[in-house]
C-alpha positions in Angstrom: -6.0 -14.6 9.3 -6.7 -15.6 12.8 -7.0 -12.2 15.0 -9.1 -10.9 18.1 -12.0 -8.9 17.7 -12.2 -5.5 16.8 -14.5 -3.0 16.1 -13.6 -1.0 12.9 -14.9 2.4 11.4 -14.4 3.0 7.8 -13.8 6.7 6.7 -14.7 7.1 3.2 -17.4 4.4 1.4 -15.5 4.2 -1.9 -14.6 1.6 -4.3 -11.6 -0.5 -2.2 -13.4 0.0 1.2 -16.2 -1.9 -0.9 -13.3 -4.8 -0.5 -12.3 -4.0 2.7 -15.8 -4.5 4.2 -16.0 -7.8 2.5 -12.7 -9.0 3.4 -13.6 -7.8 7.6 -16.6 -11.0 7.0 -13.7 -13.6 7.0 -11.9 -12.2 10.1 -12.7 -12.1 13.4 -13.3 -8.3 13.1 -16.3 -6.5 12.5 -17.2 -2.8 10.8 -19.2 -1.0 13.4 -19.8 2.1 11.6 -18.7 4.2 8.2 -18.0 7.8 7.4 -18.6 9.8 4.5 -19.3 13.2 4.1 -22.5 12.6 2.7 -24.9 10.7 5.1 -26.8 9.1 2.4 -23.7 7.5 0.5 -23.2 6.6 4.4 -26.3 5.0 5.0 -26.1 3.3 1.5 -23.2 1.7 2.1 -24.1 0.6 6.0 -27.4 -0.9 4.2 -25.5 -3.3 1.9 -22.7 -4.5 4.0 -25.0 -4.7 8.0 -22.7 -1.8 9.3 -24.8 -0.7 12.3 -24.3 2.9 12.0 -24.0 5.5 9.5 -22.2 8.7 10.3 -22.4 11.6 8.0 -19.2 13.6 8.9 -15.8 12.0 9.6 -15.7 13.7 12.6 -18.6 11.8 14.0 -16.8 8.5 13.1 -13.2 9.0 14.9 -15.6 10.4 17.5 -17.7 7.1 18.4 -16.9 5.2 21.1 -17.7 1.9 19.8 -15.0 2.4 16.9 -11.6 0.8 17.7 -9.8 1.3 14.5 -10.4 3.6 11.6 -10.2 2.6 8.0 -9.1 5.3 5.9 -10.2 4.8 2.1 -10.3 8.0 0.5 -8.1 9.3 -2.3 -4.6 9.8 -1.7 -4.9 13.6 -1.7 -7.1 12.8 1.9 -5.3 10.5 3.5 -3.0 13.2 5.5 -6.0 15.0 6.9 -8.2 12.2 7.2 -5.2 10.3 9.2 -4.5 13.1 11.7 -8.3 13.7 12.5 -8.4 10.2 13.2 -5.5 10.1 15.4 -6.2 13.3 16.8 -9.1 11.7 18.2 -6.5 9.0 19.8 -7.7 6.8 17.0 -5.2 3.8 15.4 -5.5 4.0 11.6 -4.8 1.7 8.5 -4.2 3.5 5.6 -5.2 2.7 2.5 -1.8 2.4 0.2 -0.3 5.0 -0.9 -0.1 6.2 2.7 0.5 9.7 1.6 0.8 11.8 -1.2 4.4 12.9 -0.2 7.2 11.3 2.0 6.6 15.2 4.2 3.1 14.4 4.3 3.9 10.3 5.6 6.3 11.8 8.2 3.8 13.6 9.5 1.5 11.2 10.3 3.8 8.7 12.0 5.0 11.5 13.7 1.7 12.3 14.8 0.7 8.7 16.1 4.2 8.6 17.9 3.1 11.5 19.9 -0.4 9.9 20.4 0.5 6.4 21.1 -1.7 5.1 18.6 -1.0 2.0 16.5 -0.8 2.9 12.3 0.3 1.2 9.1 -0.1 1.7 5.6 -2.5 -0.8 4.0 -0.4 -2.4 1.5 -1.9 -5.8 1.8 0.3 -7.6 -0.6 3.4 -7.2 1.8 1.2 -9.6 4.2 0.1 -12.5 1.7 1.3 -16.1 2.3 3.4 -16.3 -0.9 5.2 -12.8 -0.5 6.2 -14.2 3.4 7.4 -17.0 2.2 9.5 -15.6 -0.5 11.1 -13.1 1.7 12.2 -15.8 4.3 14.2 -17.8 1.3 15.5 -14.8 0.0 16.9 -14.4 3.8 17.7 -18.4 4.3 20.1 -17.8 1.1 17.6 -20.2 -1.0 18.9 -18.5 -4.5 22.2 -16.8 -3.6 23.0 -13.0 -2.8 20.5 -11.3 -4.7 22.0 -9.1 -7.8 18.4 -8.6 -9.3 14.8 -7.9 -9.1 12.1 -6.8 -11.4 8.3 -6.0 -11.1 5.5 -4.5 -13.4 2.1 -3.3 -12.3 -0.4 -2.0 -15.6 -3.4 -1.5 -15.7 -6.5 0.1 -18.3 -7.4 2.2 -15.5 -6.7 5.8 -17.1 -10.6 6.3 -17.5 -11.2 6.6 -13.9 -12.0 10.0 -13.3 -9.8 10.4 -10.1 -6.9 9.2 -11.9 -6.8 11.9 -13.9 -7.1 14.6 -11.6 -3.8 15.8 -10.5 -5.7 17.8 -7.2 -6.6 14.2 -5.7 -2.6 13.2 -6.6 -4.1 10.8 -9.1 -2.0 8.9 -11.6 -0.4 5.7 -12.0 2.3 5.6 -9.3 0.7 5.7 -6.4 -1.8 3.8 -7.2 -0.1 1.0 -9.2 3.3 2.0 -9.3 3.2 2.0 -5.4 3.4 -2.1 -6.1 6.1 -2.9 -7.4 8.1 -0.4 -6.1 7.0 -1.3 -2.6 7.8 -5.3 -3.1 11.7 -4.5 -3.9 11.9 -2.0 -1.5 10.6 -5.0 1.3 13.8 -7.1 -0.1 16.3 -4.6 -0.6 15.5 -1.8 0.9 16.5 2.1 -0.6 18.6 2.0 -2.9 21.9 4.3 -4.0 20.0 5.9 -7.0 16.8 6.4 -8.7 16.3 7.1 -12.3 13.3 7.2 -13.6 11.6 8.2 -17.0 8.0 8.3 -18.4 5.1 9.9 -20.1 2.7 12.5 -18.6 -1.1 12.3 -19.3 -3.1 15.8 -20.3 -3.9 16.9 -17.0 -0.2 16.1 -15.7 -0.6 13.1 -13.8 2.1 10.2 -14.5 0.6 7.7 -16.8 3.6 5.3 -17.4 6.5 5.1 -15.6 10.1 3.3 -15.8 12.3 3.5 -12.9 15.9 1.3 -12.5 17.1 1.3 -8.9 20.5 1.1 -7.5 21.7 -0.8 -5.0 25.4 -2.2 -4.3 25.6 -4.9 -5.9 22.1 -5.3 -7.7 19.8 -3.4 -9.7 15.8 -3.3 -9.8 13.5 -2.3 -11.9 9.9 -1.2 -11.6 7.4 0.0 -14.2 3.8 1.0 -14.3 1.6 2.4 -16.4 -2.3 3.2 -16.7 -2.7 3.4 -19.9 -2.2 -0.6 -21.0 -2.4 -3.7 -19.1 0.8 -6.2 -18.4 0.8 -9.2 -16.9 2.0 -7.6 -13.8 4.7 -10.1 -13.1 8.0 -9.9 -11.1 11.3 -12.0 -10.1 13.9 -12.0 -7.8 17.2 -13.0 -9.3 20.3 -14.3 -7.1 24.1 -15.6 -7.8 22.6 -19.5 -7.3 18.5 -19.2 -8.8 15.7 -16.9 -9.1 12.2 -16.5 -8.1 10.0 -16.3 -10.4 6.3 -15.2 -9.4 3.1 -15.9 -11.8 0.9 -13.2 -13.3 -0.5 -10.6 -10.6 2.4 -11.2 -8.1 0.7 -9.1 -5.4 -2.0 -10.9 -5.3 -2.2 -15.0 -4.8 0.0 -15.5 -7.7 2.2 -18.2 -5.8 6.2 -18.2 -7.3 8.3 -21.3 -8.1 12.1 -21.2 -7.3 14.4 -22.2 -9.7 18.1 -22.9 -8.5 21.7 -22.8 -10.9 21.9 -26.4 -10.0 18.8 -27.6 -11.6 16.5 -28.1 -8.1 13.2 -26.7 -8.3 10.3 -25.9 -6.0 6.8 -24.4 -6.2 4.9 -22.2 -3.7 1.1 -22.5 -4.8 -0.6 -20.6 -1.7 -4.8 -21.1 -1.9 -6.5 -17.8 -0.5 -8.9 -18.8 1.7 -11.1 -15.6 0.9 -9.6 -11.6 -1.2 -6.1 -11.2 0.6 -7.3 -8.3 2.2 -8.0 -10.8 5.5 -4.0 -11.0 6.4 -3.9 -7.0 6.8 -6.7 -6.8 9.0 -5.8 -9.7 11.1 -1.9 -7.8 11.8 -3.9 -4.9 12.8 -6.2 -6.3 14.8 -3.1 -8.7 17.2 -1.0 -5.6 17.1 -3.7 -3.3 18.5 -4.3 -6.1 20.9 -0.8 -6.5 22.3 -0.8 -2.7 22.4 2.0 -2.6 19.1 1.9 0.9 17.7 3.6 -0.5 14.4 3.7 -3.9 12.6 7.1 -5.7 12.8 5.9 -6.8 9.6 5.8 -3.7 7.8 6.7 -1.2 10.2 6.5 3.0 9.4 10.3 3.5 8.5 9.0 1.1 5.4 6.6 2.9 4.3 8.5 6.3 4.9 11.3 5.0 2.4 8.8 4.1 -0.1 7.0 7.3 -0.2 10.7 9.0 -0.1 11.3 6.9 -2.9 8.3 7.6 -5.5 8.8 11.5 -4.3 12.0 10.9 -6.2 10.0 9.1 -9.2 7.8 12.4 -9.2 10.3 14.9 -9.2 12.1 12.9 -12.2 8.6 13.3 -13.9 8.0 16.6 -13.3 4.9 15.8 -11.3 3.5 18.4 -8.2 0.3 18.0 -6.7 -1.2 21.4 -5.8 -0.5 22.6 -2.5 2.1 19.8 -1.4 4.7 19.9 0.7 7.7 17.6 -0.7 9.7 16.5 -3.7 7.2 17.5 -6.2 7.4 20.9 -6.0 10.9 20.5 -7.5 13.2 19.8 -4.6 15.0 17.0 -4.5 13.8 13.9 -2.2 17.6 12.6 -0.2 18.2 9.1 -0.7 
């Protein structure tokens, strides 16, 4: 959590930048300003978190010169637009997860930053908690075998939220839980051979539960969401000598405990010093710093293969968001 300074501007005063404001407190960052379309939701939100300015167009945001690093927390059906303005304006930008709505729309963007030389990342947060580093190094060290198995859930009661349900602002369950646990096996076995996925479809056409078994040589994963219950959001990691086995809401502090064929076992019980949010920051802020246009940690070509993935999950479902460019409109996403 320890980072240099940096000055950020947060596009969009929503729900998670709510978080993300509290989280920049315990960092050695600050928010200098917020964007929203509407300059009293700006000035409501500067009020109760100390952000010095308010800016009622996102065009006056990427455009100040006391901004560093833009912020971008507005539904998924935004985030290509709001992400080239941004780096249009030679801005680097963290992404609120999913990056995109499609894997066209994610290629785009990092395409876009290549050419500008600005620093971006999706802002999947879990990918940079204590426990999820630590697990991914013993997977690597060997610590429970070749791996042959993984499995992750993310539900959640979330199908009243308005957004959720509208298929215009890509809303549904996979990319906004589903994007989880499909992200966490991708970071330990990358894309796998084949997807196949089933589920249910809510009234408006949005995903609301989804199944989806994953192919790799030599393993299998399976990932599963849903907005219309709640789960205890659990995964594991299974290998020829153990398995690790992560407590309820693995993306968040959950901690895991290893459990090896021979009997041995260990437990990895991280305390968060403050949200989680604090780690993502703090990458951004030392890569910007050491002029990084990408995390080594979780650089583009992940995020890329994750969004190529649930594009695949989508087309499966039979799910297009209007006006997109990608797998959804019936094509199918190469793997």
């Amino acid at each position: 959590m320890v980072c240099p300074p940096l000055r950020w501007g947060i596009l969009g005063p929503g729900g998670i930048a709510r978080t993300f404001a509290t989280a920049v407190r315990a960092t050695g960052t600050s928010v200098a300003a917020v964007g929203s379309r509407s300059q009293e939701k700006a000035q409501q939100f500067a009020q109760e978190f100390g952000i010095p300015q308010a800016c009622g167009s996102y065009e006056e945001l990427v455009g100040r010169a006391d901004v560093d690093a833009i912020y971008i927390a507005t539904p998924h059906s935004e985030h290509h637009a709001n992400a080239l303005l941004a780096i249009g304006a030679g801005k680097p930008v963290l992404i609120e997860k999913a990056f995109a709505r499609s894997v066209s729309e994610a290629r785009e963007i990092v395409d876009a930053a290549a050419e500008a030389g600005v620093f971006a990342m999706e802002a999947m947060w879990s990918r940079f908690l204590p426990h999820m580093v630590a697990a991914r190094k013993l997977v690597a060290e060997g610590a429970i075998g070749t791996v042959n198995y993984v499995s992750a859930d993310h539900c959640q009661t979330v199908s009243h939220v308005p957004r959720l349900a509208q298929l215009d602002l890509a809303g549904g369950a996979l990319l906004d839980l589903g994007v989880y646990p499909i992200s966490f096996i991708h970071s330990l076995l990358g894309v796998p051979e084949a997807i196949s996925a089933t589920g249910s479809l809510s009234p408006e056409g949005c995903d609301a539960s989804s199944a989806t078994a994953l192919t790799y040589p030599g393993a299998l994963a399976v990932a599963s969401t849903s907005m219309m219950t709640r789960s205890p959001t659990r995964a594991w990691i299974g290998g020829t000598e153990g398995y690790i086995d992560f407590g309820p809401q693995f993306y968040r502090d959950s901690g895991f405990e290893v459990v090896r064929h021979d009997g041995e076992r260990a437990r990895f019980a991280p305390t968060l010093r403050a949200g989680g949010f604090e780690y993502e920051i703090a990458e951004v802020s030392r890569c910007i710093s050491s002029g990084q246009c990408e995390s080594v940690t979780f650089p583009l070509r992940d995020t890329v293969e994750v969004m190529q993935m649930m594009d695949e999950v989508r087309r499966q479902l039979a799910v297009c968001y209007p006006g997109e460019n990608g797998a959804g409109d019936g094509s199918r996403t190469r793997l």
